[in-house]
C-alpha positions in Angstrom: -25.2 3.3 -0.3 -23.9 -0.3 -0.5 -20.9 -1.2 -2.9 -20.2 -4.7 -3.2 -16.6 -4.9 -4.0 -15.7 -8.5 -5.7 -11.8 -8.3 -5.8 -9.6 -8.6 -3.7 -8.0 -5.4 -1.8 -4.4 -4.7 -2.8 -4.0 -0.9 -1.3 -6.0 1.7 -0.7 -5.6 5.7 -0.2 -6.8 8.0 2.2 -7.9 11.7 1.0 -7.7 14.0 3.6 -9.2 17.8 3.2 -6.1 19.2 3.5 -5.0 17.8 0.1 -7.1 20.6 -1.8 -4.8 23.6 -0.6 -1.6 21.8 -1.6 -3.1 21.2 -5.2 -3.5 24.9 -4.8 0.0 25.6 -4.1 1.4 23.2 -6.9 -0.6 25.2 -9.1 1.3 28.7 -8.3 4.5 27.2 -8.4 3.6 25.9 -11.9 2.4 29.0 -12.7 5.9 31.0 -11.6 7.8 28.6 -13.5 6.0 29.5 -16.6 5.9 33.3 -16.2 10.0 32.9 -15.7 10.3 31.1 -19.1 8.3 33.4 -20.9 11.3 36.0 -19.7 13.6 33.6 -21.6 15.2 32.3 -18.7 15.7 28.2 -18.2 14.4 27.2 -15.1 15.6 23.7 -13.7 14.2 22.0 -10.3 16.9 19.8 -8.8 15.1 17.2 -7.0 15.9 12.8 -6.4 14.5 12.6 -10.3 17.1 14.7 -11.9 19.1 12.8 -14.7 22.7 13.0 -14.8 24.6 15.0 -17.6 26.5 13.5 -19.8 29.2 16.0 -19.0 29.7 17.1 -15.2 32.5 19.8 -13.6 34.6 18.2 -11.3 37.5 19.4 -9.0 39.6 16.8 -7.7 41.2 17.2 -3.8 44.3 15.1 -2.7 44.2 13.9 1.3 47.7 12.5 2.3 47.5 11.5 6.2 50.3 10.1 8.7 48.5 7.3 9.3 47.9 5.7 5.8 50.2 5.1 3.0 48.7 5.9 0.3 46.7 9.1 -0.3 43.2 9.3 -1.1 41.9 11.3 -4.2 38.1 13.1 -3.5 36.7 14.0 -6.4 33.3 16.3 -6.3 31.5 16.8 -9.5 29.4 19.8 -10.2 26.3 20.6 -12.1 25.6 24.3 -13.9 22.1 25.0 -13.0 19.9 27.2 -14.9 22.7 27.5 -17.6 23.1 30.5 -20.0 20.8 32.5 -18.0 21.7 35.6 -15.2 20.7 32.7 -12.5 23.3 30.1 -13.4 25.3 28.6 -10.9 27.0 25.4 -9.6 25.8 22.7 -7.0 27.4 19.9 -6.2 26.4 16.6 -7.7 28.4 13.0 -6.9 31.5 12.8 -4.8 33.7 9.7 -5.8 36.9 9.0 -3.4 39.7 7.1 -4.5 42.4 5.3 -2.8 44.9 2.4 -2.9 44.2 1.5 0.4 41.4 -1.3 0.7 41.3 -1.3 4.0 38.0 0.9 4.3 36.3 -0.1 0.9 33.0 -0.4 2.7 32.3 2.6 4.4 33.9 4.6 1.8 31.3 3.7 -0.6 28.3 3.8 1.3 29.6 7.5 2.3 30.1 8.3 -1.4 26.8 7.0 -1.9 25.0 9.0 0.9 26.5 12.0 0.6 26.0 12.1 -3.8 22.3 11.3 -3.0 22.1 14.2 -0.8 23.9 16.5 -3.4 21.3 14.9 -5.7 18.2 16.1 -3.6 18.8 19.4 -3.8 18.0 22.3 -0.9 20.6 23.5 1.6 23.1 20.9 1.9 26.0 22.7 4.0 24.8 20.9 6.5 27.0 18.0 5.6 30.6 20.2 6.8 29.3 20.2 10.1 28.0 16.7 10.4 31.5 15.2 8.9 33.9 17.8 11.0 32.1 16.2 14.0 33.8 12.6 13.5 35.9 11.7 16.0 38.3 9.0 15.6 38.4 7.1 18.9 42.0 6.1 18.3 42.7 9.6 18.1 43.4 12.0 15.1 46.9 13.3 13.6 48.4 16.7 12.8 48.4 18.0 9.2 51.7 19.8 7.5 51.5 23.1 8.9 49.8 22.5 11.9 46.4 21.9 11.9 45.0 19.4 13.8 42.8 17.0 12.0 39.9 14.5 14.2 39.4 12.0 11.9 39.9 11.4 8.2 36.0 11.8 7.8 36.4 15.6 9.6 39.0 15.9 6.7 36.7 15.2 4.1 34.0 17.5 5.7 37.0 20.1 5.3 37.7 19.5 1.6 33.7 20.0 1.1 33.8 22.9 2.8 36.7 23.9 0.4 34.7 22.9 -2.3 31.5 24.5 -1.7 33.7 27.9 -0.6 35.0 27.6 -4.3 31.5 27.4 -6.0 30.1 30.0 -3.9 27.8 28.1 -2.1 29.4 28.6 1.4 30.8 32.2 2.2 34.4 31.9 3.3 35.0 33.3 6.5 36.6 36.3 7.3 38.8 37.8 9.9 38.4 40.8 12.3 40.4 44.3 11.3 42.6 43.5 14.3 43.4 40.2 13.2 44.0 41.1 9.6 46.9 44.1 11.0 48.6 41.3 13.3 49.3 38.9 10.5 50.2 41.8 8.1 52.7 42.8 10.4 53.6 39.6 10.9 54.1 38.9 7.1 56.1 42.2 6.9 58.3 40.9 9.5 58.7 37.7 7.8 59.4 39.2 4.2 62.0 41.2 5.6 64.4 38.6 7.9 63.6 36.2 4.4 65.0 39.0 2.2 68.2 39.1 5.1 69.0 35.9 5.1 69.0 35.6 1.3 71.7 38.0 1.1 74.2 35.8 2.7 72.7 32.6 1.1 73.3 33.9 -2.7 77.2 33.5 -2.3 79.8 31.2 -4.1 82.0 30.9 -0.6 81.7 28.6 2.1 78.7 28.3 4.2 78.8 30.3 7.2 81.4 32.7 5.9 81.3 36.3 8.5 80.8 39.9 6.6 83.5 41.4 5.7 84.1 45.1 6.7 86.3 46.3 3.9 84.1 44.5 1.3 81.0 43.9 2.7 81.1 40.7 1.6 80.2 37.5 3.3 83.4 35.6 2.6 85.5 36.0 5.9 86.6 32.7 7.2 89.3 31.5 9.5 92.0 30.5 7.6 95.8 29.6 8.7 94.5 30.7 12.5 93.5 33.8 11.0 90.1 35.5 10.0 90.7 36.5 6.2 88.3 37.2 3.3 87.8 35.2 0.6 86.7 38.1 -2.2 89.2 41.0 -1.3 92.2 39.2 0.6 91.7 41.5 4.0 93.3 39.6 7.2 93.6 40.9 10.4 96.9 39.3 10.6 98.3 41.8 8.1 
């Protein structure tokens, strides 16, 4: 059969017969949805069409590196999914990062911006600690307080993700071996205990480096006219 078609073509569609079965499927996941509301619960999809809150949960993270002045401030907000039901919980939402330093305007927004609309889409998105720990700065990285050497400032902000998502419960937090946990234990004990020694000669009104004295057993014995005496009882070995 012959159509004559006497306007222009603008777009046309292709129906393929695969398209039946996933009507089919769209109709079961419907159908779930509504048997999970008639148990009272609130069910909420997070997909790209998900409207922002007028209130969000937010934890804000402070990154201080050697080589910037100022610090930057990340900020991750949250949303409570399925709220007031036993399937509530938090996902993260937008990210917004802060700084004095103007330097990097640029790519810090268009990160912000990628990585919120990937919090916005929904699904498994731990994927991002990974990708940003990766980063490599080809100048080299720089050595946190404590230790810890840091690649870039992006891997840093892949950490304080990870952080985040550890807190919310949407990344387990790993976990040491038995033998790993007795080492630092010991090594805790050890460190309680010289910390607890040395504070016994620190809490003292005499001078700084004063010996202990053995008729006292105070730490005030200092030399003194050529002579070791103690501050607290008067005991020289001069007589």
């Amino acid at each position: 059969m012959t159509i004559k078609i006497d306007k222009k073509i603008t777009k046309y569609r292709v129906d393929k017969p695969e398209a039946k079965p996933e009507a089919g499927k769209g109709e079961e996941r419907r159908a779930e949805v509504a048997e999970l509301r008639k148990d009272g619960g609130k069910v909420i999809w997070m997909h790209e069409k998900l409207e922002r809150p007028e209130v969000l949960i937010g934890s804000t993270y402070k990154i201080k590196t050697p080589v910037s002045d100022h610090a930057m401030y990340v900020t991750i907000n949250d949303i409570v999914l399925n709220e007031g039901t036993e399937h509530e919980h938090r996902r993260p939402f937008e990210v917004f990062i802060n700084s004095k330093n103007l330097d990097h305007f640029q790519w810090i927004v268009a990160l912000t911006r990628i990585i919120s609309a990937v919090f916005r889409k929904g699904g498994d998105v731990t994927f991002l600690v990974d990708e940003l720990k990766a980063v490599f700065d080809p100048r080299g990285g720089y050595w946190q307080p404590g230790g810890k050497f840091m690649p870039s400032i992006i891997a840093e902000l892949g950490y304080v993700i990870e952080k985040h998502l550890q807190t919310i419960g949407l990344m387990a937090r790993p976990e040491l071996d038995p033998h790993r946990k007795k080492m630092i234990d010991e090594k805790r004990e050890e460190f309680e205990a010289r910390k607890q020694q040395t504070d016994a000669f620190a809490r003292t009104d005499y001078p700084e480096g004063a010996q202990l004295c053995l008729k006292c057993s105070t730490a005030a014995v200092v030399m003194m006219d050529g002579c070791m005496t103690c501050l607290n009882c008067g005991d020289s070995k001069c007589g």
